[in-house]
C-alpha positions as CSV (number, residue, x, y, z in Angstrom):
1,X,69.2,45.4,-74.8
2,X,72.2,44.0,-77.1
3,X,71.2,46.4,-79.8
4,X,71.0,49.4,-77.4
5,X,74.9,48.5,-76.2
6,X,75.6,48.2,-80.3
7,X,74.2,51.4,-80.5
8,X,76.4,53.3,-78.3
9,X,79.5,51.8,-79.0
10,X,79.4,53.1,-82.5
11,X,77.9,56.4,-81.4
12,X,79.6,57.5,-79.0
13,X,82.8,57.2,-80.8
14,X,81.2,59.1,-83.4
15,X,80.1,62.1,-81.5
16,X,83.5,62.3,-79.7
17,X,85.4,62.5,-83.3
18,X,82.6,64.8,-84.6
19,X,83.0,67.1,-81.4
20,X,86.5,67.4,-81.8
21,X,86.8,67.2,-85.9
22,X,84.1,70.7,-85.3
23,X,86.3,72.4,-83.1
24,X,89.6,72.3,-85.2
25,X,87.4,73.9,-88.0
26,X,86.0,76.3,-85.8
27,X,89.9,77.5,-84.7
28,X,91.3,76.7,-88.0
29,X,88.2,79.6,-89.3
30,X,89.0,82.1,-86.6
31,X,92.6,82.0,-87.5
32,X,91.9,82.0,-91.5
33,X,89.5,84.9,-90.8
34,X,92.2,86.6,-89.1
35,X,94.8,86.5,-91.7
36,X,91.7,87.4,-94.1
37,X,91.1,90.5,-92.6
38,X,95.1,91.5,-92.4
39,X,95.1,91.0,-88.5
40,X,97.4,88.3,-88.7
41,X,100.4,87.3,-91.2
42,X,100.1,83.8,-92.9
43,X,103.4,83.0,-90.1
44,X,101.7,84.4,-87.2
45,X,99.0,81.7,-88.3
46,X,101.1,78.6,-88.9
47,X,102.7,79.5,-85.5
48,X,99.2,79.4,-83.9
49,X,98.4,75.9,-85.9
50,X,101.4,75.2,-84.4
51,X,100.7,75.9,-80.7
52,X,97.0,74.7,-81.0
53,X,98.1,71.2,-82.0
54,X,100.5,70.7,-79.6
55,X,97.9,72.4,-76.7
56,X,95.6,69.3,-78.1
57,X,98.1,66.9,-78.0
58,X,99.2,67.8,-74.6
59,X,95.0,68.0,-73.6
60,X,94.5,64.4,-74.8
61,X,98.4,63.1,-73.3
62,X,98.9,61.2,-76.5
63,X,102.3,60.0,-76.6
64,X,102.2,56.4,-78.4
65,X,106.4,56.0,-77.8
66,X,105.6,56.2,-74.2
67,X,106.8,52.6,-73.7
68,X,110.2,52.6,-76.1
69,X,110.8,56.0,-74.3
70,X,111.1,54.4,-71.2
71,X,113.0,51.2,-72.6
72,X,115.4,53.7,-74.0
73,X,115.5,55.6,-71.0
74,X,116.5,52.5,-69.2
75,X,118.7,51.5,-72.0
76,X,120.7,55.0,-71.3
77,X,121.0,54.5,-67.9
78,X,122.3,51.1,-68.4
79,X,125.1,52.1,-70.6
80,X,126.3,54.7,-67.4
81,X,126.5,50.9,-65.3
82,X,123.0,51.8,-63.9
83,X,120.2,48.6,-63.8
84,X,117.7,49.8,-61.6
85,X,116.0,53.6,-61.9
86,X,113.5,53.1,-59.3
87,X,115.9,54.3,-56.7
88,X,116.9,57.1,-58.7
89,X,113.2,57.9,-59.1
90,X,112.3,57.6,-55.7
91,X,114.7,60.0,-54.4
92,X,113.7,62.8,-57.1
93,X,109.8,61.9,-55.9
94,X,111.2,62.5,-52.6
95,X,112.4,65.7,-53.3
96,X,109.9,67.5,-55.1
97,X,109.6,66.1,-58.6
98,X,106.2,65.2,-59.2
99,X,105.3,61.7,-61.4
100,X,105.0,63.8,-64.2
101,X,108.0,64.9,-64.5
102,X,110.3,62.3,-63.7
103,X,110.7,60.6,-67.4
104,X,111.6,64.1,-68.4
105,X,114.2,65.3,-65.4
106,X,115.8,61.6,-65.9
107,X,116.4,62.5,-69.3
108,X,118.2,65.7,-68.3
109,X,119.7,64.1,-65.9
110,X,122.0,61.9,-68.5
111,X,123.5,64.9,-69.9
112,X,123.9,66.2,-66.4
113,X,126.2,63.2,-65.6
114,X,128.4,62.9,-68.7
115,X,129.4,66.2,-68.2
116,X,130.3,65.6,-64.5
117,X,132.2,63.0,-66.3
118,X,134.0,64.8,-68.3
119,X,134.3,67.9,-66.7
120,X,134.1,67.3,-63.0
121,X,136.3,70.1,-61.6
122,X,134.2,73.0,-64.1
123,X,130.9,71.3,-63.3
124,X,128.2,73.8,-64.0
125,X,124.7,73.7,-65.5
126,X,124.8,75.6,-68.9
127,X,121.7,78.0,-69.8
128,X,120.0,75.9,-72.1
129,X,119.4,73.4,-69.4
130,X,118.8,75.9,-67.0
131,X,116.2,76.7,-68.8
132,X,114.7,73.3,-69.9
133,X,114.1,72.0,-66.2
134,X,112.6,75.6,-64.8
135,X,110.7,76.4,-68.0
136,X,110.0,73.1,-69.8
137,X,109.5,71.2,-66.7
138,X,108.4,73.6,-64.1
139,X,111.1,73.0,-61.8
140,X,111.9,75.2,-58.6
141,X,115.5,76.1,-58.1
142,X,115.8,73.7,-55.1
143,X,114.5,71.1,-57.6
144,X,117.1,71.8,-59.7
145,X,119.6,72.2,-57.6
146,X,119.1,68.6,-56.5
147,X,119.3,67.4,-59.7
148,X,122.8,68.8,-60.5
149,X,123.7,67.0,-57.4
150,X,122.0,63.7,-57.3
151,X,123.9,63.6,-61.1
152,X,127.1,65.1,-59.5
153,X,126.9,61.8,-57.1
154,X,126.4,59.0,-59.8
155,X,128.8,60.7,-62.2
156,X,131.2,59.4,-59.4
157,X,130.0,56.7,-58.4
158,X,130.1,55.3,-61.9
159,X,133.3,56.5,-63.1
């Protein structure tokens, strides 16, 4: 029985590796065929490489800076006067933003409040991130919306 628990534990790590080792050669074929055969340019493939990493990364949810992203989220926050997030968090959960989401909106949310800071009376959210909470994050206008204000709120609170 011990050598049967042995056994699996160094092959099923090895099938898993294999299984995905096989299917980056299978993509990274289809796309050198491609190019081979004039279909694609050699940048059209480098931008696929491109997109079929991050697609695996995001599959798999590897993020090792997971924990110093949120110390240095908090670290942030801290530097505004602010000590505890979970408030902040619960009211965005409260609102719409899912779990997945909230590191991200948090950290839009920082810029979102030093320019309230600094610009309190001309306080508008600029395209670029416009387009980071609706596109990157997936964020409904009503979402957003409460974002600009919940930051509008501890912009003065804090000042």
């Amino acid at each position: 029985m011990k050598y049967i628990h042995l056994i699996w534990m160094l092959f099923l790590p090895l099938a898993l590796f294999s299984q995905i080792s096989s299917e980056k050669d299978r993509v990274r074929e289809r796309i050198e065929t491609a190019v081979e055969q004039g279909i694609i340019t050699r940048e059209q493939a480098e931008e696929r490489y491109a997109k079929y990493k991050e697609n695996l990364r995001r599959q798999n949810n590897v993020n090792t800076n997971k924990g110093k992203q949120n110390a240095d989220l908090l670290t942030h926050y801290k530097k505004l006067g602010i000590n505890n997030l979970s408030r902040i968090k619960k009211n965005l959960s409260n609102n719409g933003i899912n779990d997945d989401q909230l590191d991200a909106v948090m950290r839009g949310m920082i810029r979102l409040i030093h320019l309230a800071k600094t610009n309190k009376d001309n306080y508008k959210l600029n395209p670029r991130m416009q387009n980071y909470f609706v596109e990157k994050l997936g964020l409904r206008p009503k979402e957003v919306q409460y974002v600009m204000d919940l930051s509008l709120q501890i912009a003065e609170r804090i000042k």
